[in-house]
C-alpha positions in Angstrom: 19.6 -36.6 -8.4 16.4 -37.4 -10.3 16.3 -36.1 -13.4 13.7 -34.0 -15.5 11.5 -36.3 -17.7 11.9 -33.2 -20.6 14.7 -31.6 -22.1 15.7 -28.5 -20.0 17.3 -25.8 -22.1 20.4 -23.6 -20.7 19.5 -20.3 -22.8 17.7 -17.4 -21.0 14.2 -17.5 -22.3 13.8 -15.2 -25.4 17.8 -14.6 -25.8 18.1 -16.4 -29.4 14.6 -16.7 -31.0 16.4 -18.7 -33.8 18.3 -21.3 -32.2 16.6 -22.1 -28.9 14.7 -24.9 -28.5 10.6 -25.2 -28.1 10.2 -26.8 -24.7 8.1 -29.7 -24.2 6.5 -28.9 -21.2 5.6 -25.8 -19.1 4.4 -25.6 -15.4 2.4 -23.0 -14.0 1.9 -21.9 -10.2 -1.4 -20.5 -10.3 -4.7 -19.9 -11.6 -5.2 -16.4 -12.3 -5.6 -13.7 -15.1 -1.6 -14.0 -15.2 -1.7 -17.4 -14.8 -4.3 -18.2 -17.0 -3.2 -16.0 -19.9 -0.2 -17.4 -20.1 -1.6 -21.7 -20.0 -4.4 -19.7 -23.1 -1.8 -18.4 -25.3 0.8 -21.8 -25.5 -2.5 -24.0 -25.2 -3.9 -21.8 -28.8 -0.4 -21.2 -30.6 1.7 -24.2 -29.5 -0.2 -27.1 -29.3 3.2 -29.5 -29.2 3.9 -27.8 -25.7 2.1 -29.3 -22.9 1.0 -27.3 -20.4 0.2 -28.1 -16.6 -1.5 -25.6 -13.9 -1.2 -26.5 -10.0 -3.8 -23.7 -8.2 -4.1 -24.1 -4.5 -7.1 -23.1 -4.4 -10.8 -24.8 -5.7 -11.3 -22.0 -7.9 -9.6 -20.0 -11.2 -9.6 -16.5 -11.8 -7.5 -15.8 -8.1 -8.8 -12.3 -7.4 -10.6 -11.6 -9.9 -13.2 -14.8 -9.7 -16.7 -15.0 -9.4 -19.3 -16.8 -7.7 -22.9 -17.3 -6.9 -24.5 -15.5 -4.3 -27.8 -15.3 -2.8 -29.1 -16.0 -6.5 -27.3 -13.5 -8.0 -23.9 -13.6 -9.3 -21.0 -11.2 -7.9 -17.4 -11.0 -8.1 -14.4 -10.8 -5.3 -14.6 -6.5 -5.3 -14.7 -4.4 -8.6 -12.7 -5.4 -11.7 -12.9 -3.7 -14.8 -11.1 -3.5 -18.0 -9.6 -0.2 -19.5 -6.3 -0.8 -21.3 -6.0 0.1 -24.7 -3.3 -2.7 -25.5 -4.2 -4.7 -28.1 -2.9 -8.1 -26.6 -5.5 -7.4 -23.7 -7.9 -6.7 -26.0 -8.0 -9.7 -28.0 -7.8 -12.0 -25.5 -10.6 -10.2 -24.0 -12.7 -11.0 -27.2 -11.5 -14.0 -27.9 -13.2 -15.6 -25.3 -15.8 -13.0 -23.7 -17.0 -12.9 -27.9 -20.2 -11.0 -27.8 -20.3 -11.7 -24.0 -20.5 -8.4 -22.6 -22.6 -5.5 -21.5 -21.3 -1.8 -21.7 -21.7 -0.3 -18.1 -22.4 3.1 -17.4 -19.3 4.0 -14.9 -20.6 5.7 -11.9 -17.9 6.3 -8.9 -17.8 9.2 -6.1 -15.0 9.7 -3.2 -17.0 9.9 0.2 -15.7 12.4 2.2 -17.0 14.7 5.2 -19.9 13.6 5.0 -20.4 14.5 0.9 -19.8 13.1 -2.3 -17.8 14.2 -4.8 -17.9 12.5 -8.4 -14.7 11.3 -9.7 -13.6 12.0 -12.1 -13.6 15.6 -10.3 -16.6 18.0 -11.7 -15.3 21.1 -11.3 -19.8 22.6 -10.1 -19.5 19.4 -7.6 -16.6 20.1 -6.0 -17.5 24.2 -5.6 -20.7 22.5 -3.6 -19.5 20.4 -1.5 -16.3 22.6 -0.3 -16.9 25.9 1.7 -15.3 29.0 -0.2 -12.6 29.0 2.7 -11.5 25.7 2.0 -11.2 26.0 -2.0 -8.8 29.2 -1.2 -6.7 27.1 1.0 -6.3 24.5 -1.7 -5.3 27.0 -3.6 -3.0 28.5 -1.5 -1.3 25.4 -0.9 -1.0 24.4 -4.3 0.4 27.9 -5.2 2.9 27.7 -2.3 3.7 24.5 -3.4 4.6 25.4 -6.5 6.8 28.4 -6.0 8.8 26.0 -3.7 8.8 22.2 -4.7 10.2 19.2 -2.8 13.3 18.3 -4.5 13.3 14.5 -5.8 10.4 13.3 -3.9 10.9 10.0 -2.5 7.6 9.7 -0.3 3.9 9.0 -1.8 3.4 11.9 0.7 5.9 14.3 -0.7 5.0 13.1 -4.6 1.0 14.3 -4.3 2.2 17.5 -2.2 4.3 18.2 -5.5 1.5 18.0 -7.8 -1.5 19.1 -5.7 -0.4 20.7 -2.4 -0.9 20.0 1.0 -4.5 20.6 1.9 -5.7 18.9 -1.5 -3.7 15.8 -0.5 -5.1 15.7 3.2 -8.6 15.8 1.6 -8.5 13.3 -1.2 -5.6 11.3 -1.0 -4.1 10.6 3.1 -7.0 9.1 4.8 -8.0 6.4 1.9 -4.0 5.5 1.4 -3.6 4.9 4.7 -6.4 2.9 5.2 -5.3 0.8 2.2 -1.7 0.3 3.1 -1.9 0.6 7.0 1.3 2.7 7.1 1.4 6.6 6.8 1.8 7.8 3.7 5.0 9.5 4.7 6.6 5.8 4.7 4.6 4.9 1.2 6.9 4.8 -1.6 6.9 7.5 -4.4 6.7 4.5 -7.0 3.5 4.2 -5.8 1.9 7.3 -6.7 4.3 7.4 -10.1 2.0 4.2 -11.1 -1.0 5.2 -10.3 -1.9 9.1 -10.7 0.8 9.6 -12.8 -0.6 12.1 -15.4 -3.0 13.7 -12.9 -2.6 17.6 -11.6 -4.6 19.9 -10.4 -4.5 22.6 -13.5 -5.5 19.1 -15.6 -8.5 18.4 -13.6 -9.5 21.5 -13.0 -9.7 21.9 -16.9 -10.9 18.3 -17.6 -13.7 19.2 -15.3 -14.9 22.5 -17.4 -14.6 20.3 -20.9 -15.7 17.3 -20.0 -16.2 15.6 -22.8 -17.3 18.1 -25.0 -17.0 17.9 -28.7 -15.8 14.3 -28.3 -18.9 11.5 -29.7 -17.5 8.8 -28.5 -17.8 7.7 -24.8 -14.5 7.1 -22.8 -13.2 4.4 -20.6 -13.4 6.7 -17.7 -17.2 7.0 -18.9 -17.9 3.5 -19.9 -16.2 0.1 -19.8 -17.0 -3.7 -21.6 -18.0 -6.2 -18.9 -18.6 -9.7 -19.1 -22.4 -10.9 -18.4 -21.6 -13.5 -16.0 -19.1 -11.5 -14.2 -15.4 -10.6 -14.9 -14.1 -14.4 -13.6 -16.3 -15.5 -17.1 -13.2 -14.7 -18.9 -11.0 -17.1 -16.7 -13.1 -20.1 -17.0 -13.4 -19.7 -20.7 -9.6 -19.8 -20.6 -9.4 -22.3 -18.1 -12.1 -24.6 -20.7 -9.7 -23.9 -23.2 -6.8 -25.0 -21.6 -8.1 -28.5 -20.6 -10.2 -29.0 -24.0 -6.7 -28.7 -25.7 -5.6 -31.8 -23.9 -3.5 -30.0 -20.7 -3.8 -30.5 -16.9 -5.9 -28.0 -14.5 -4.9 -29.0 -10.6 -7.0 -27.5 -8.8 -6.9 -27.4 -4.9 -2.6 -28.5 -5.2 -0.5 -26.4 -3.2 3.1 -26.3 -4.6 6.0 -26.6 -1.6 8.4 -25.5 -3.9 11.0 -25.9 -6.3 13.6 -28.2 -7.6 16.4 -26.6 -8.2 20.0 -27.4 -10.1 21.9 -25.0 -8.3 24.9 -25.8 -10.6 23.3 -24.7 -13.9 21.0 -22.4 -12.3 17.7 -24.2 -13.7 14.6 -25.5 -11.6 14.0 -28.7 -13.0 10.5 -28.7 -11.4 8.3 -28.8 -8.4 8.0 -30.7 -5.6 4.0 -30.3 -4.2 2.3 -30.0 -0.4 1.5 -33.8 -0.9 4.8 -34.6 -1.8 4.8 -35.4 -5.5 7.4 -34.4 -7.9 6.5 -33.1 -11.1 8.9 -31.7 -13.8 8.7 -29.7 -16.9 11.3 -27.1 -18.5 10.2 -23.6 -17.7 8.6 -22.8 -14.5 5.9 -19.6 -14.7 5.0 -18.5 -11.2 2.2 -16.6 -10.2 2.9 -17.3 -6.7 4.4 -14.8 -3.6 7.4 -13.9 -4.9 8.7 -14.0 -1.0 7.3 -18.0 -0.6 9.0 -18.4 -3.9 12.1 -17.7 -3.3 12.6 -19.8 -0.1 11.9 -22.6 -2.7 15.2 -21.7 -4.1 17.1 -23.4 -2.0 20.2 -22.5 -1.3 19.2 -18.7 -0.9 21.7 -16.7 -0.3 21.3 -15.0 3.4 21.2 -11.2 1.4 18.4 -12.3 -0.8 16.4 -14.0 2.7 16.9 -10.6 4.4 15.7 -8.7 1.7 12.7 -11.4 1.4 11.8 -10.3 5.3 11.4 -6.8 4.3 8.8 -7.1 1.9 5.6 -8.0 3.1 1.7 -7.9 1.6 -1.5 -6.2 2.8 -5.0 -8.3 3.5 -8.5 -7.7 2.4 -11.3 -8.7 3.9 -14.8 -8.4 1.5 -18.0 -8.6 3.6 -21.3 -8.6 1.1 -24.6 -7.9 2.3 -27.9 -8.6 0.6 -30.2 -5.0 1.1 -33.9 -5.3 0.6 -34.1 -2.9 -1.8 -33.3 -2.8 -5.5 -32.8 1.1 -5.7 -29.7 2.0 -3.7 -27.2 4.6 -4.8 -26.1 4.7 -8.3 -22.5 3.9 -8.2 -20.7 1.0 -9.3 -18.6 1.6 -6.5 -17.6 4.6 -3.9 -14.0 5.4 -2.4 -14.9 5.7 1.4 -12.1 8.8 1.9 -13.5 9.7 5.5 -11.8 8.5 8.5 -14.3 7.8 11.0 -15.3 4.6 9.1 -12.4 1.5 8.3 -13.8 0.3 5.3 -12.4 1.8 2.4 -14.4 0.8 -0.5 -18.0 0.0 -1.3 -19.6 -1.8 -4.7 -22.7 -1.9 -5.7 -23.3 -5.4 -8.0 -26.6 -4.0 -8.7 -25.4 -1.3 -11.2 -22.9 -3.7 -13.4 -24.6 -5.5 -15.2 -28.4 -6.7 -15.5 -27.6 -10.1 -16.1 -25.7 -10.8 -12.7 -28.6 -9.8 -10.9 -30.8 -12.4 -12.3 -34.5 -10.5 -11.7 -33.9 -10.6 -7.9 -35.0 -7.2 -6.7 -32.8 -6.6 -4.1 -29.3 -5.3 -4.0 -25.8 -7.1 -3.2 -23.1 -4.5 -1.2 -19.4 -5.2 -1.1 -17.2 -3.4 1.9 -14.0 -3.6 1.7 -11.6 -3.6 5.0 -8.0 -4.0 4.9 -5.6 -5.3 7.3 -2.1 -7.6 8.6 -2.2 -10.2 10.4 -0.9 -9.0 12.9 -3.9 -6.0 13.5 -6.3 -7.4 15.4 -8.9 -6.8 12.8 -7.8 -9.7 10.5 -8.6 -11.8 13.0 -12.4 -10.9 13.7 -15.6 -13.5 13.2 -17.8 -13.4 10.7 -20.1 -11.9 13.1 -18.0 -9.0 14.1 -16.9 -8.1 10.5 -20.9 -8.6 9.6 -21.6 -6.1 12.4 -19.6 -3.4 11.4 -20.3 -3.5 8.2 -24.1 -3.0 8.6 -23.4 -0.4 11.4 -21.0 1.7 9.4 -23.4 1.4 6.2 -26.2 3.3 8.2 -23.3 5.8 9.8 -23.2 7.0 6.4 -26.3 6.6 5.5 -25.9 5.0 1.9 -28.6 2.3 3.4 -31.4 4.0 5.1 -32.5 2.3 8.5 -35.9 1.4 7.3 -34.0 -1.0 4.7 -33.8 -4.1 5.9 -29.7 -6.3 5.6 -31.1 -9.8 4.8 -27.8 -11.3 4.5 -24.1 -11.2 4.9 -21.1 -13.3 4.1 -17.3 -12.6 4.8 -14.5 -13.8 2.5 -10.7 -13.2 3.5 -8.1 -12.9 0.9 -4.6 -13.2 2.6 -1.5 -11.4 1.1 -3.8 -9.8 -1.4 -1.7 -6.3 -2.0 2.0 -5.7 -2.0 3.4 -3.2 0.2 5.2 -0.5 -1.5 6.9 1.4 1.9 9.7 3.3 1.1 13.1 1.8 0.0 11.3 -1.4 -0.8 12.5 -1.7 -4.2 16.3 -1.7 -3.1 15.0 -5.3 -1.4 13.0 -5.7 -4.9 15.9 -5.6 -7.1 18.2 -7.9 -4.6 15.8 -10.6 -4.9 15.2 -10.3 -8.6 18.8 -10.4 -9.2 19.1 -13.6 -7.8 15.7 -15.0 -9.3 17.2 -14.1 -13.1 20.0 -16.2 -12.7 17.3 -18.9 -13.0 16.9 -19.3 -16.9 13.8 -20.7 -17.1 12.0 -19.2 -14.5 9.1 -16.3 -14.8 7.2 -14.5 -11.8 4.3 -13.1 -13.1 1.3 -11.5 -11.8 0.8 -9.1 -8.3 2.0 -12.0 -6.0 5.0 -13.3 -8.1 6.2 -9.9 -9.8 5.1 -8.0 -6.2 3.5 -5.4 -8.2 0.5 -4.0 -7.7 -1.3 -5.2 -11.1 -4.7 -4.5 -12.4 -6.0 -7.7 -13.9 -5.0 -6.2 -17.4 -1.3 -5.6 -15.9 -1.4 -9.1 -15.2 -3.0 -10.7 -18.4 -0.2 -8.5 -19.9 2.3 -10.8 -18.2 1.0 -13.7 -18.5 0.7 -13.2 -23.0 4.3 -12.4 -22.8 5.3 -14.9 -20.9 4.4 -17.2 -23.3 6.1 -15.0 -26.1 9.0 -15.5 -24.6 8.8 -19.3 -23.7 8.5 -19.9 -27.5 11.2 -18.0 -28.5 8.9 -14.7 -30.0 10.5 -12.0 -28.1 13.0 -10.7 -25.6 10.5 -7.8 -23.7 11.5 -7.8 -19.4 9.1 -8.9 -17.8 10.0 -6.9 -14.8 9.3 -3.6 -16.8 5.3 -4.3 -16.9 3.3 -1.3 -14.7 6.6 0.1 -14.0 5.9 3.9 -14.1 3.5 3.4 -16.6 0.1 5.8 -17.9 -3.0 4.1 -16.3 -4.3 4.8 -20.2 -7.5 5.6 -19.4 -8.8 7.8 -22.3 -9.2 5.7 -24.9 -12.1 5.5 -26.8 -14.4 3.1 -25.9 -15.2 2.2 -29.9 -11.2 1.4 -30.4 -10.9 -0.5 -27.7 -13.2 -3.6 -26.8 -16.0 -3.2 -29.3 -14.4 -3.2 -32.5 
């Protein structure tokens, strides 16, 4: 058996901050915010550890990159940042530094052929639904609340709870379903629990009267920090760091997957696409947990079953360059209605002024989702390019007198996991078996097979490396587990302080 070049330890990472050893070296699957985070953090407080990243692809920053584009600079969809945790925070500012623009958040729901500002304004909303319709929300919601569905296990059943039947149909059903590709009934409760957690209908209904009022400060749901050269600035700042402390960035290296003592239940290390062996004494993986795990060699046939029942969503982005530097207002719009499949639209143009570069026209990103087994996935550049332009002018956000000078298609594979019902039974059988591992950590959407923001992720990542050096004991596994989405803090005590 070949041997690790560094000494391995046999404690679960974090279990005796006293006594465990530092290890030497750390090996990282993956280039993104969780990634990333974790290679900043060791690189800044631990230069005796050395740290090595193997990223399959040419670029850092996974989802949340960015790149040039017709002479302006975009990103891969929207990312924003609106936690209020302080580790996000300062890692934020620690390498954006005076790097950012506040952006005026502007987003609307499309639906029925109207647009409704979200947050919900309660003098919008009365405009753009007939009187008839308004009483049947309330109706619903009424009924629903004299007679409620008893422990919920549905996404379906959960926003019926809280809102009612016709309210759900409206805003919630049609943009779910085109984001998951499974009906809502078959979406798991956990998902809503996440995600809309605090909303309900009294709340918003309120909200919308108030508004801000008697509040100075702007709001995250107002207003967020964003850096000038897009939100993948922050990830080559950290990758720069990384490297100019001395450690190893592999870019376009593939890992196969991992070296395993099955006898002490450590990986030793990783064995790459071209064959090489490299080893190290904690493994963080930001990887898909379910590519992972048949790495782990033997796997028990449980843990393989359970691996076949969780699978991931794709995304495919299709920009187009309009002639025309005064398009809608929004940073982005939820496209709720059905009779269109893209389910998202961003608008680089209102981000920030510095991205733009004084071009005067405008750069749209559609978003379509897919599997690859829907025959979508597997469309040209020219079909996707084509219904993009043709269901831009169905809704008329680009008039037909304004002219598409350019488009460009990028796929992301595996890009959301798939949270149909029961799948966390299948989650939990395959994480018992990847904790008997004691210096392993999945980290990120793809390894943790959670559907992070960037900031859920970044979380990960910083805590990671906590625990690697012995400064905590927190489960990762917990992170965006029925969490708030944390949303109203203030803008001043958050990023700008």
């Amino acid at each position: 058996m070949l041997k690790s070049t560094t000494k391995s330890t046999s404690q679960p990472p974090g279990a005796n901050a006293t006594t465990m050893d530092i290890p030497k070296k750390v090996l990282i699957i993956g280039a993104g915010p969780a990634g990333l985070s974790c290679a900043y953090r060791l690189s800044k407080e631990n230069p005796d550890i050395k740290v090595e990243i193997y990223e399959a692809s040419p670029f850092v920053g996974g989802m949340s990159r960015s790149f040039d584009l017709w002479g302006q600079r975009v990103d891969l969809g929207p990312h924003r940042f609106f936690s209020k945790e302080k580790n996000i925070n300062a890692f934020f500012k620690d390498l954006v530094k005076d790097d950012y623009t506040l952006v005026e958040r502007m987003t609307r729901i499309y639906y029925n052929n109207r647009f409704f500002d979200y947050p919900l304004k309660i003098f919008n909303v009365l405009t753009n639904l007939s009187l008839p319709t308004i009483i049947s929300i309330l109706f619903h919601y009424v009924l629903q609340r004299i007679a409620p569905i008893k422990n919920p296990s549905t996404f379906e059943e959960w926003v019926t709870n809280r809102f009612g039947k016709k309210l759900f149909n409206i805003f919630f059903k049609n943009y779910t379903e085109k984001l998951w590709g499974i009906p809502c009934s078959e979406i798991d409760a956990d998902w809503a629990a996440q995600r809309i957690k605090t909303l309900s209908l009294v709340g918003a209904v309120i909200n919308a009267f108030i508004g801000n009022r008697g509040n100075k400060h702007k709001t995250l749901v107002d207003q967020f920090a964003y850096p000038k050269n897009g939100t993948g600035e922050l990830y080559e700042r950290a990758a720069d760091f990384v490297t100019n402390a001395g450690n190893l960035l592999h870019k376009e290296t593939p890992v196969k997957k991992l070296i395993i003592d099955d006898t002490t239940k450590t990986v030793l290390g990783l064995e790459l696409m071209n064959g090489e062996k490299v080893y190290g004494d904690y493994i963080v993986s930001s990887m898909p947990m379910t590519t992972l795990v048949k790495g782990l060699s033997p796997t028990p046939k449980a843990v393989q079953d359970a691996c076949a029942e969780l699978y991931f969503r794709n995304t495919t982005l299709v920009y187009l360059e309009v002639d025309s530097d005064q398009l809608f207002k929004d940073n982005w719009i939820y496209v709720h209605s059905p009779e269109v499949k893209h389910g998202r639209i961003t608008n680089f143009r209102n981000w920030c002024p510095s991205m733009n570069r004084d071009k005067k026209t405008s750069i749209l990103c559609l978003e379509y989702w897919s599997f690859n087994e829907d025959e979508m996935w597997s469309f040209t550049d020219e079909q996707y390019s084509e219904m993009a332009i043709r269901e831009l002018r169905q809704i008329e956000l680009v008039p037909d007198d304004v002219a598409i000078l350019n488009t460009h298609v990028h796929k992301i594979a595996k890009c959301y996991p798939v949270y149909e019902t029961g799948y966390s039974k299948n989650l939990d059988v395959i994480v018992d078996h990847i904790k008997q591992f004691n210096n392993l950590l999945l980290i990120g959407r793809y390894g943790a097979f959670k559907y992070n923001n960037q900031d859920h992720s970044i979380l990960m990542g910083l805590l990671a490396a906590d625990l690697i050096q012995g400064k905590g004991d927190v489960d990762l596994w917990t992170i965006n587990t029925d969490t708030e989405y944390q949303e109203e803090g203030k803008i001043k005590d958050v990023l700008i302080q």
